[in-house]
C-alpha positions as CSV (number, residue, x, y, z in Angstrom):
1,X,-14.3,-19.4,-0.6
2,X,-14.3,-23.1,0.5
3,X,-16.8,-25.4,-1.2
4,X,-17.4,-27.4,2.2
5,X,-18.7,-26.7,5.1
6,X,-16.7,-25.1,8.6
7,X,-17.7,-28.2,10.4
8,X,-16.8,-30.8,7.7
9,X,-13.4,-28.7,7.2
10,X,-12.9,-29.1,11.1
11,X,-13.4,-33.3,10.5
12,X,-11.0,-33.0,8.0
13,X,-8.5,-30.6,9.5
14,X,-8.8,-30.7,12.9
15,X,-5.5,-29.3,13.6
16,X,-5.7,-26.6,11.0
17,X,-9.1,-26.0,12.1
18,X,-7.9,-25.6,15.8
19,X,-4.8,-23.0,14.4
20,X,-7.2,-20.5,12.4
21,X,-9.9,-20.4,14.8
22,X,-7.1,-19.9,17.6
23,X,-4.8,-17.9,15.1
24,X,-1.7,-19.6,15.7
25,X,0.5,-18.4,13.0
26,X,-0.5,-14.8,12.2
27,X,1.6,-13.0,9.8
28,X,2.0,-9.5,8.4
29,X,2.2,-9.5,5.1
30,X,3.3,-6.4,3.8
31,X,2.2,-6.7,0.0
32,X,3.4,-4.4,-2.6
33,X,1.6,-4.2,-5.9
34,X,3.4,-3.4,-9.5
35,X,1.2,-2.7,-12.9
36,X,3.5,-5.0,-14.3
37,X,5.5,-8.0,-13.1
38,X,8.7,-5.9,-13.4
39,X,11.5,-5.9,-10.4
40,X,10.7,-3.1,-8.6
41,X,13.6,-0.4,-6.5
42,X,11.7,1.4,-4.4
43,X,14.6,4.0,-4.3
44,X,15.3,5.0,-8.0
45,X,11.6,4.1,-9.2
46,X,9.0,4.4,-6.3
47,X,5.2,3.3,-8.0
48,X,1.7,4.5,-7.1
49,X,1.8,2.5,-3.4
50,X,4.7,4.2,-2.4
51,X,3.7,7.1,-2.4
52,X,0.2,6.5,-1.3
53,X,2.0,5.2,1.8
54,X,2.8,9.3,2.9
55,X,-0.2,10.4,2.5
56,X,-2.2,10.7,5.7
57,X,-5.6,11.3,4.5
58,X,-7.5,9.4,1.2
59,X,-8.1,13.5,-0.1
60,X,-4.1,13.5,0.1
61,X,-4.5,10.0,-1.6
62,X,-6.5,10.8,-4.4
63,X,-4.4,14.7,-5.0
64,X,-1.6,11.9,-6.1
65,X,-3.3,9.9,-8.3
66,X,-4.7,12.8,-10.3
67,X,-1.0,14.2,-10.6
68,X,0.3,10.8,-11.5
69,X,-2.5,10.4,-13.9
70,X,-1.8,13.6,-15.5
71,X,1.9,13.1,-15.9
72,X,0.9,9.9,-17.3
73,X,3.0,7.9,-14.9
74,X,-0.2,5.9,-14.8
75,X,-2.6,4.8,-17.2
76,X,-6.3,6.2,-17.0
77,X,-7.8,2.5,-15.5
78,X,-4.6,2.0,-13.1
79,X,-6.0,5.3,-11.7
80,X,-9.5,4.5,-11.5
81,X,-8.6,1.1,-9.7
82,X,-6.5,2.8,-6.8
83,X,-9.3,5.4,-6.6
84,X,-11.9,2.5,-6.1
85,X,-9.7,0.5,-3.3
86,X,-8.8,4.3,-1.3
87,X,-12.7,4.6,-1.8
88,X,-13.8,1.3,-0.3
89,X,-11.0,0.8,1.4
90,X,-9.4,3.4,2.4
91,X,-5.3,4.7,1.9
92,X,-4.1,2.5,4.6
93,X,-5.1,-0.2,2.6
94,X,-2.3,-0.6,0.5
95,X,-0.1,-0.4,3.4
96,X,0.9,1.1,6.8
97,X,2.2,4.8,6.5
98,X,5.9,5.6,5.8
99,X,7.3,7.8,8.3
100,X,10.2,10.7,7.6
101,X,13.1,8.8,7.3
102,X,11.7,5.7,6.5
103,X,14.5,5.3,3.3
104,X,17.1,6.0,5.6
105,X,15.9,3.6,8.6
106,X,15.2,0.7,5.6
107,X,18.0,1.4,3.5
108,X,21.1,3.0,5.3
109,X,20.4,1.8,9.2
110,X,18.7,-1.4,7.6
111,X,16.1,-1.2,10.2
112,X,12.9,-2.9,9.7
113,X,10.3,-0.1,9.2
């Protein structure tokens, strides 16, 4: 990743240094990933991710992609590249699970879920 060494990033950056080692300013990012750059409504088009994020187990992960993939909501290598990440890294991976009512807590309440 860096092309320098920790301890000459440390001379450099101290104070930078000083917040990572000590995690200072640790965010949640809570990425969502489209096939294509288009705006994306998880309401009237949920993608792949969404509904990954039900599923409790990756065997519950990989029953949707093979029904998406055989609808042909996804192409054949979109589907072999979610299979890999649930594979080496597991469902949760592409992000936390949504609980029942998780539309109507986001969307109607506006409650951050």
């Amino acid at each position: 990743m860096l092309d320098i060494s920790w301890e000459e990033f440390k001379r450099k950056y101290p104070n930078l240094a000083r917040e990572i080692e000590e995690k200072t300013m640790c965010i949640s990012i809570g990425g969502i990933r489209w096939e294509n750059g288009e705006n994306y409504d998880e309401l009237r088009n949920p993608d792949v991710v969404s509904f990954l994020r039900r599923c409790d187990t990756d065997e519950e992960a990989y029953e949707v992609i093979d029904y998406l993939e055989r609808r042909g909501e996804i192409s054949r290598e979109y589907a072999e590249s979610v299979r890999r990440q649930v594979r080496e890294k597991g469902v949760r991976s592409f992000g936390s699970r949504k609980p029942m009512g998780y539309y109507l807590m986001k969307y109607y309440y506006g409650e951050d879920v």
